[in-house]
C-alpha positions in Angstrom: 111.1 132.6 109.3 111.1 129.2 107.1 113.5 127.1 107.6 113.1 122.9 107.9 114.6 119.3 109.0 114.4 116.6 105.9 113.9 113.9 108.3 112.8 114.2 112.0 114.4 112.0 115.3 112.1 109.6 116.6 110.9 110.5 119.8 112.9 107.7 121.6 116.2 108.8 120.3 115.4 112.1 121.8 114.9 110.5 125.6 118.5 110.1 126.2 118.9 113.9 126.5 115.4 115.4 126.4 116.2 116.1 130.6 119.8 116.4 130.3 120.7 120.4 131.8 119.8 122.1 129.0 119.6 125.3 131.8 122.7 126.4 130.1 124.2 127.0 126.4 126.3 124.3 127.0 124.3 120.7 127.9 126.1 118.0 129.2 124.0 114.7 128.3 126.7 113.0 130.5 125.3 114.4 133.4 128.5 115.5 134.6 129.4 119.8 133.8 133.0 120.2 133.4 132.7 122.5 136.0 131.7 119.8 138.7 135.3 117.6 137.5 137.7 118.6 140.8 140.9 118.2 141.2 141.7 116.2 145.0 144.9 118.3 146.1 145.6 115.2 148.0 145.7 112.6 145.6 147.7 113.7 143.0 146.9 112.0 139.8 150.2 112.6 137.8 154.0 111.2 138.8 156.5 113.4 139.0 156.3 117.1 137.7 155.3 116.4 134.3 152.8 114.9 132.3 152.6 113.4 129.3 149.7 114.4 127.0 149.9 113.1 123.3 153.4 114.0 123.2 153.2 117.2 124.8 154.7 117.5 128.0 152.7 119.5 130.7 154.9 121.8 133.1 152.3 121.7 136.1 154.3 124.8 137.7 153.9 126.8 135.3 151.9 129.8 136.0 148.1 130.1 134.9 147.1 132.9 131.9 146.9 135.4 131.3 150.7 135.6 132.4 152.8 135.6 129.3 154.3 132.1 130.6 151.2 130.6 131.1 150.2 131.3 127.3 153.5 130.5 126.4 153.1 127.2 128.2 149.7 126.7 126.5 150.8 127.7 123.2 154.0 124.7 123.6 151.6 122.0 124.5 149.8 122.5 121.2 146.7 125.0 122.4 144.5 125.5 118.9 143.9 129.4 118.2 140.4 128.8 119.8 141.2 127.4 122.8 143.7 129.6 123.3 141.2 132.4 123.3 138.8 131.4 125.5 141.2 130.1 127.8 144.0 133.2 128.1 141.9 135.1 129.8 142.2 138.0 127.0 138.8 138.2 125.7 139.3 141.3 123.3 141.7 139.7 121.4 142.0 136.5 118.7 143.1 133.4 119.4 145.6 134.5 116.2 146.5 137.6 117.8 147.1 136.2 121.5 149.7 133.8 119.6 151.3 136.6 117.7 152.1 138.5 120.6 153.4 135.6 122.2 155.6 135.1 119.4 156.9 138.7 119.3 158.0 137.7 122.8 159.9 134.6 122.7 161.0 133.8 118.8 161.2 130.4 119.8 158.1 129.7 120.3 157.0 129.3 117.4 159.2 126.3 116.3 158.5 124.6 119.6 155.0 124.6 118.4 153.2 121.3 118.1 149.9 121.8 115.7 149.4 117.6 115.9 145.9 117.6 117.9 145.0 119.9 120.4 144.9 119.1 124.0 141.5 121.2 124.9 139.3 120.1 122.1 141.2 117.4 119.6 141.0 119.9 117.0 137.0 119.6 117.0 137.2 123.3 116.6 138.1 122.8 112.8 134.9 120.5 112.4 132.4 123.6 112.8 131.8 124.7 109.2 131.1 120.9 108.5 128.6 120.7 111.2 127.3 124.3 111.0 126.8 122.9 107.1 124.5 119.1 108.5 122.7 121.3 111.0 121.5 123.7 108.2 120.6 120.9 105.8 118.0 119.2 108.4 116.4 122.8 109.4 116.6 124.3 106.1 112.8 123.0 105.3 111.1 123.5 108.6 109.5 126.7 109.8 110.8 128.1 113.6 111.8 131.2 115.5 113.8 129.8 118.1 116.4 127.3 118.0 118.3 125.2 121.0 121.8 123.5 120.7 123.3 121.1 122.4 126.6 118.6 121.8 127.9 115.8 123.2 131.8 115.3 123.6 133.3 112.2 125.3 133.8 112.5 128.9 137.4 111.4 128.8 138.1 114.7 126.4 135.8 117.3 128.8 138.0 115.6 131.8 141.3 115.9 130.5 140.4 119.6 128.9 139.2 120.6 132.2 142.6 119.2 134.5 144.6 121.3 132.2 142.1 124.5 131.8 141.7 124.3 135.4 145.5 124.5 136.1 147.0 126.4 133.2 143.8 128.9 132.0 142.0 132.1 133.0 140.0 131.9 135.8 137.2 132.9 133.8 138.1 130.7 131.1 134.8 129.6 128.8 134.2 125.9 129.0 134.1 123.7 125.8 130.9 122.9 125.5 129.8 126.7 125.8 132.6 128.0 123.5 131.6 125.5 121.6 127.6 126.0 121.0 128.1 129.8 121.1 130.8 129.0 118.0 128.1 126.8 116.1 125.4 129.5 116.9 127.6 132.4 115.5 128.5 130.3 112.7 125.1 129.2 111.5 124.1 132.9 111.5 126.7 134.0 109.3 126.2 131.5 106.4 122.6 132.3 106.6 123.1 135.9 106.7 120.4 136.2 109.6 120.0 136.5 113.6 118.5 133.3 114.4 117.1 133.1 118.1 118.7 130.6 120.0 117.6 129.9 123.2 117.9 127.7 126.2 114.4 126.4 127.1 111.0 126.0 125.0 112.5 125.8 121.8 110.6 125.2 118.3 113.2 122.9 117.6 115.9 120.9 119.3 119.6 120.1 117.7 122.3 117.6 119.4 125.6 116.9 117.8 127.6 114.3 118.3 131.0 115.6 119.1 132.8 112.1 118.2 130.6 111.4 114.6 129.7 115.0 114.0 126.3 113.3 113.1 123.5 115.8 113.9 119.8 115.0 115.1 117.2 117.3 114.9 114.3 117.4 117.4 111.0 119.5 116.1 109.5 120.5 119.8 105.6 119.7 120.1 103.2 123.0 119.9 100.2 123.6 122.3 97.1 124.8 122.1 94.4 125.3 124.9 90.8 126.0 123.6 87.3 125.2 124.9 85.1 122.9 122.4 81.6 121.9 122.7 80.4 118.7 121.6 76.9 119.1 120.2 76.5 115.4 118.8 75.8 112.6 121.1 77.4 110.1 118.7 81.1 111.1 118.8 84.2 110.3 121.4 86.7 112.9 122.6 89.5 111.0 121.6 90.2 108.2 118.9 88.8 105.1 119.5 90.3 102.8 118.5 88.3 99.5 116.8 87.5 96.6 118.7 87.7 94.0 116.7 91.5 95.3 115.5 92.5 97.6 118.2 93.2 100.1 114.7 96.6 97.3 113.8 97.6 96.5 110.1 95.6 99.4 108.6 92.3 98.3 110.2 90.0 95.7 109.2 86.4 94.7 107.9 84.8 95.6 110.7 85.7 99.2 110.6 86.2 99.4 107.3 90.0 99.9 107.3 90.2 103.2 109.2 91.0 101.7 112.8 88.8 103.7 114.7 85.5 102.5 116.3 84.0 105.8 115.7 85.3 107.8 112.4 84.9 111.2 113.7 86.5 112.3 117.6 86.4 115.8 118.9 90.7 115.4 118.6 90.2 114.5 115.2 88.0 117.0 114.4 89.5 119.7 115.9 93.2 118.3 115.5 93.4 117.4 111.8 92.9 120.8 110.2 95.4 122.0 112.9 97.8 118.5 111.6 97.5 119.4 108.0 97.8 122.8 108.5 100.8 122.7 110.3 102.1 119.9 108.5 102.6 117.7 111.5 102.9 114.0 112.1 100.1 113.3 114.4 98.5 115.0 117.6 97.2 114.3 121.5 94.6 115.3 122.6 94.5 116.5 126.8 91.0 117.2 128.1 90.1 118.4 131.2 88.0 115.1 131.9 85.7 113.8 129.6 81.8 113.2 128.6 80.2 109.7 127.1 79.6 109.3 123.7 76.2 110.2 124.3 76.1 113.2 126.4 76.3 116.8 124.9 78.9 119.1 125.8 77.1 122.7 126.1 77.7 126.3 127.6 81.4 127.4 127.2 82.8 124.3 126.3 85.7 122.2 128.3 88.7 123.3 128.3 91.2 121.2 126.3 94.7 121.2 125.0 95.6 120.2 121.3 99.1 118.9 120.9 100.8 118.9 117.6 103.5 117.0 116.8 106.2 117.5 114.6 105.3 120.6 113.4 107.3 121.2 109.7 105.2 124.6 109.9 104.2 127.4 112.2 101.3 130.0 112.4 100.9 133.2 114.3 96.9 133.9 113.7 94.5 131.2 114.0 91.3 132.8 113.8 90.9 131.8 110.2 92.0 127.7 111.4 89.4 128.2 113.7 86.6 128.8 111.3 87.7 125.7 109.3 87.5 124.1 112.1 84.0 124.8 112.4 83.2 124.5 109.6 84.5 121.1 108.6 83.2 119.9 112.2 79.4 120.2 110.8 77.7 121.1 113.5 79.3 118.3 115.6 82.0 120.3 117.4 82.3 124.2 117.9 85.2 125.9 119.6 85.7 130.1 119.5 89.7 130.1 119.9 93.0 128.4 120.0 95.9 130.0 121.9 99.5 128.7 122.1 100.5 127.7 125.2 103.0 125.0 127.0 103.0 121.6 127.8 102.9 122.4 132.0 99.3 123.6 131.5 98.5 120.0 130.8 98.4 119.0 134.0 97.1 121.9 135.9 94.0 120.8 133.0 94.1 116.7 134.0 94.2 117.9 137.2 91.3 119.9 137.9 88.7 119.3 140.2 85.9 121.9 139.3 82.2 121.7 139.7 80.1 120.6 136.8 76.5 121.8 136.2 74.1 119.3 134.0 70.4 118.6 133.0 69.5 114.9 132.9 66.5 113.4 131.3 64.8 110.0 132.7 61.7 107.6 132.2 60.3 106.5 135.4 59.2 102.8 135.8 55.9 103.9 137.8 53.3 106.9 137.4 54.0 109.0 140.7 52.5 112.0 142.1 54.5 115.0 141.2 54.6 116.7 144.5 56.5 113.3 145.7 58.5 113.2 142.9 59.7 116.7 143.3 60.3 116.2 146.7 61.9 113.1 146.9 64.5 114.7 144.0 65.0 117.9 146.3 66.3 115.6 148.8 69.9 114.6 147.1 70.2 118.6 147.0 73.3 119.6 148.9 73.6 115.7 150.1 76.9 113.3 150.1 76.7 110.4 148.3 78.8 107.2 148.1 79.5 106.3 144.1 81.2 102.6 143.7 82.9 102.3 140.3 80.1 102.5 137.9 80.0 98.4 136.2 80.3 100.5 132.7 83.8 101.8 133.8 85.0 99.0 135.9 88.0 97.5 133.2 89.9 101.0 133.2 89.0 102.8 136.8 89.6 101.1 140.6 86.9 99.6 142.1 86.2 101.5 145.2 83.9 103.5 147.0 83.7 107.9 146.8 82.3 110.2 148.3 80.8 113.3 146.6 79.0 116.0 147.1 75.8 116.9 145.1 75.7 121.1 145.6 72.5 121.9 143.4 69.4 120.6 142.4 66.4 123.0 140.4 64.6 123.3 137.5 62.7 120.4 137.9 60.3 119.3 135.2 57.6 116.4 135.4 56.2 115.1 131.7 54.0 112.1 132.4 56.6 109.3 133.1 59.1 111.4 132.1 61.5 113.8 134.3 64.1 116.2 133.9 66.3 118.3 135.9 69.4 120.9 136.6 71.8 119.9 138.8 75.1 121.1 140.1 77.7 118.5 141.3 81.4 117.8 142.3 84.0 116.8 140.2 84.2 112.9 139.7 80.3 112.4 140.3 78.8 110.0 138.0 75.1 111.8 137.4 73.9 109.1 135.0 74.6 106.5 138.3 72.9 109.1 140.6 69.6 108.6 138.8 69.4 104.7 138.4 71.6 103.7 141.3 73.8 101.4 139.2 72.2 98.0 141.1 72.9 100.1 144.6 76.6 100.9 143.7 74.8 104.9 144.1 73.8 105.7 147.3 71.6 107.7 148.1 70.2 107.6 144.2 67.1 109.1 142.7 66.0 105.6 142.0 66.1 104.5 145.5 64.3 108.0 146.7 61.9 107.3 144.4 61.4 103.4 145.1 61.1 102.6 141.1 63.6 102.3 138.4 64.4 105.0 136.3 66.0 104.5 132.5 68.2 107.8 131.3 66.8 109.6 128.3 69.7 111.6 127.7 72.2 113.6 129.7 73.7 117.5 128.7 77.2 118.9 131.1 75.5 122.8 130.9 79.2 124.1 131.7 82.6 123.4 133.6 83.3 125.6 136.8 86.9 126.2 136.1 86.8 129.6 136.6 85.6 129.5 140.2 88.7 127.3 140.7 91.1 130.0 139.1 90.2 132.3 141.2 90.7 130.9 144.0 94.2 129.5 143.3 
C-alpha cells in the first residue's frame, strides 16, 4: 500500500527509544512497565483511609471490579468511559454501557459524578482522533506494509494510574499504554477504511507520540539487501572514498572537482544509487564481507554484500528488473545476479566471516631463474603457516601486530620469462600481495625470500569467497 511521512526524524532523535521494550504493543521509553510499579504493603504511601486525587477522594476499601461497588467507586472518582472499560473487568461491554448499568443501580451516581480530568489517563483518551489525524499526515506519502506504535506518557501519570488500577480494577485490567496503542491502531484503520499491519518488531516504519505534546515522530526503518557483486575494474573502491584533499566537506573542492569522492564511481554507489533513487531514499551503507584493493578484481560468484537503504519513501516487491539497471548502468565495472531483502542481524554474521579465499596473483621477478626452482621453491608455502605483520600500506587504520595464517593451496603455476603467475587458496585475513614480496620481511616465509630476489606484483584476481563451506558447517 502507499502511504508516506512529509518529513522524516533524524536518526539521533530516534536513539532515545530505538531499544526501549518495544516486545510489546505498549513501549515504555521510560524504561519502567506499569506492570513493574509495586505497591510495598509495608510502607503505606497514603495517611489515613483516603486519598486525595485532584479532588476526588479514593475509598482504598473499597472492593476491586468487576463488583458493582468497585465500578461504582471508579465511576465517583471520575473514571473516563475508556478507562472504565478496560479496567471493570467486563470486556463485552462499553465503557458507556458499564456506566449505564451502574446508573440503573444507584440513581445517585450519576450526580456524584466528577467528568473534571480523569484519574487513569487525564482525559488523553479524548486526544486520539487528533493524534490518529498527525500520525496519518506524516505517513500518508510513504509507501509500507507494516507499521509499529509506540507513546510516551509521563511517569508520574503511568504511577499514579497504576496505584489506583492496581487496587480498585480487574485483575486483568489492560494497561494504558496497551489500551492505548491498540485505540490509536483501531482508530487509524477506521478513517482510512483499511487493515493496516501493525506489528511489534521489524517494522517499515516506526511512530512515537508524545503523550504530554501529542507531537508525533515518524521513524522510516532502514531496508536490506544481501547480494553477491563482482568487481571486474581494477580502478574502483567498494565503498565511497572520500577526497583527500577535502575529506568530501563543503560540497567538495578543486581537487575532485566538487563531488567529494576520491574515486567517482564505488561498487556501493554503483550498486546503491539505482536502488536510492529507486526507492526514493536519503542515502545508503554499504556492508561487505571484507574487502579487495582498488586494483584487484573481484571474480567467480562475487562477495557477498549487504545494501542498506535509508529512509525509504518507497518500497518494491520484485527486483529483477533493478537488477538489470544495475547492470547495466554499472558498464561493465560491477555485475551482481540478485538482491533479496533481508535484516540488519545478517550484517554481522557477513563482517564476521572467516572463510577461505582462493586467488591468482601475477608477479615480475627481479632475476632470470630456472623454472624447476622457481616452481619448487613456490610449492613450498603450500599448506605452510606464515607470520604477516601489518602490511606498511595499511598501517594508519589496522594494529600493528604479528598473525599467523595458514596458506591451504598452491597450483596452477605458470612461468613467462620473468614473469609468474599462480592459484592459490588461503585463510581469511592473509595479505597475498605481502606473501609474494615480503613487505621488507614483515611476510615470513614469502615468495620473495624462497626465491632470494625481489618480486614486483603485476596484478592480483580473489577467484571466489568460501562462504559456503563455512555455512555448512555452522
Amino acid at each position: 500500500m502507499t502511504k508516506s511521512s512529509p518529513k522524516d526524524a533524524d536518526d539521533d532523535t530516534w536513539h532515545q527509544f530505538s531499544n526501549a521494550g518495544y516486545s510489546s504493543a505498549s513501549v515504555d521509553f521510560d524504561d519502567e512497565q506499569e506492570t513493574d510499579i509495586k505497591i510495598n504493603s509495608e510502607e503505606e504511601w497514603f495517611d489515613g483511609d483516603d486519598f486525595e486525587f485532584e479532588g476526588k477522594t479514593l475509598d482504598w476499601n473499597s472492593p476491586p471490579c468487576p463488583t458493582p461497588l468497585g465500578i461504582s467507586h471508579m465511576i465517583k472518582i471520575g473514571t473516563c468511559n475508556h478507562c472504565l472499560k478496560r479496567v471493570s473487568g467486563k470486556n463485552n461491554m462499553s465503557g458507556e454501557e458499564i456506566r449505564l448499568e451502574a446508573y440503573a443501580r444507584d440513581d445517585s451516581l450519576e450526580s456524584s459524578f466528577n467528568n473534571d480530568l480523569c484519574p487513569l489517563c487525564e482525559n488523553l483518551f479524548d486526544d486520539i482522533n487528533n493524534i490518529v489525524e498527525r500520525i496519518i499526515e506524516k505517513i500518508n506519502n510513504l509507501e509500507y506494509t507494516t507499521i509499529q506504535i509506540g507513546i510516551h506518557l509521563p511517569k508520574d501519570l503511568i504511577q499514579e494510574a497504576h496505584e489506583i488500577t492496581s487496587r480498585h480494577g480487574a485483575s486483568q485490567s489492560m494497561p494504558l499504554k496497551t489500551s492505548m496503542v491498540l485505540d490509536i491502531q483501531n482508530t487509524i484503520n477506521n478513517k482510512l477504511n483499511t487493515d493496516i499491519n501493525f506489528v511489534k518488531d521489524r517494522p517499515d516504519i516506526m511512530v512515537l507520540v508524545d503523550g504530554l505534546t501529542l507531537r508525533v515522530d515518524v521513524d522510516v526503518r532502514p531496508i536490506y539487501y544481501y547480494g553477491r557483486y563482482r568487481k571486474l575494474s581494477r580502478e574502483i573502491p567498494q565503498t565511497r572514498w572520500p577526497c583527500r584533499a577535502c575529506k568530501g566537506r563543503n560540497n567538495g573542492c578543486d581537487s575532485c572537482e566538487g563531488s567529494g569522492l576520491q574515486y567517482i564511481d564505488s561498487v556501493q554507489d554503483l550498486v546503491g544509487e539505482p536502488l536510492r533513487i529507486a526507492l526514493d531514499a536519503k542515502d545508503t551503507s554499504f556492508h561487505g564481507m571484507g574487502r579487495e584493493d582498488i586494483d584487484v578484481r573481484m571474480l567467480g560468484l562475487g562477495r557477498p554484500f549487504i545494501i542498506e537503504i535509508k529512509k525509504p519513501m518507497g518500497r518494491i516487491s520484485e527486483m529483477s528488473n533493478l537488477v538489470k539497471e544495475i547492470n547495466k548502468k554499472s558498464d561493465g565495472k560491477v555485475e551482481i545476479d540478485n538482491l533479496i531483502k533481508t535484516e540488519r542481524s545478517l550484517i554481522a554474521k557477513i563482517k564476521n566471516s572467516r572463510s577461505d579465499k582462493s586467488y591468482t596473483i601475477r608477479f615480475k621477478i627481479s632475476e632470470e631463474l630456472e623454472e624447476e626452482f622457481i616452481t619448487n621453491s613456490i610449492l613450498e608455502l603450500s599448506g605452510a603457516i606464515i607470520n604477516q605483520e601489518t602490511p606498511r600500506r595499511v598501517s594508519h587504520r589496522r594494529a600493528d601486530k604479528i598473525r599467523k595464517r595458514r596458506i591451504v593451496d598452491i597450483n596452477n603455476i605458470i612461468i613467462e620469462s620473468n614473469e609468474v603467475e599462480f592459484s592459490i587458496r588461503a585463510e581469511a585475513g592473509t595479505y597475498i600481495k605481502e606473501l609474494v614480496h615480503s613487505d621488507e620481511g614483515r611476510t615470513n616465509p614469502s615468495v620473495s625470500d624462497k626465491l632470494g630476489i625481489d618480486c614486483e606484483i603485476l596484478w592480483l584476481d580473489v577467484n571466489e569467497i568460501h562462504d559456503d563451506e563455512e555455512n555448512k558447517d555452522n
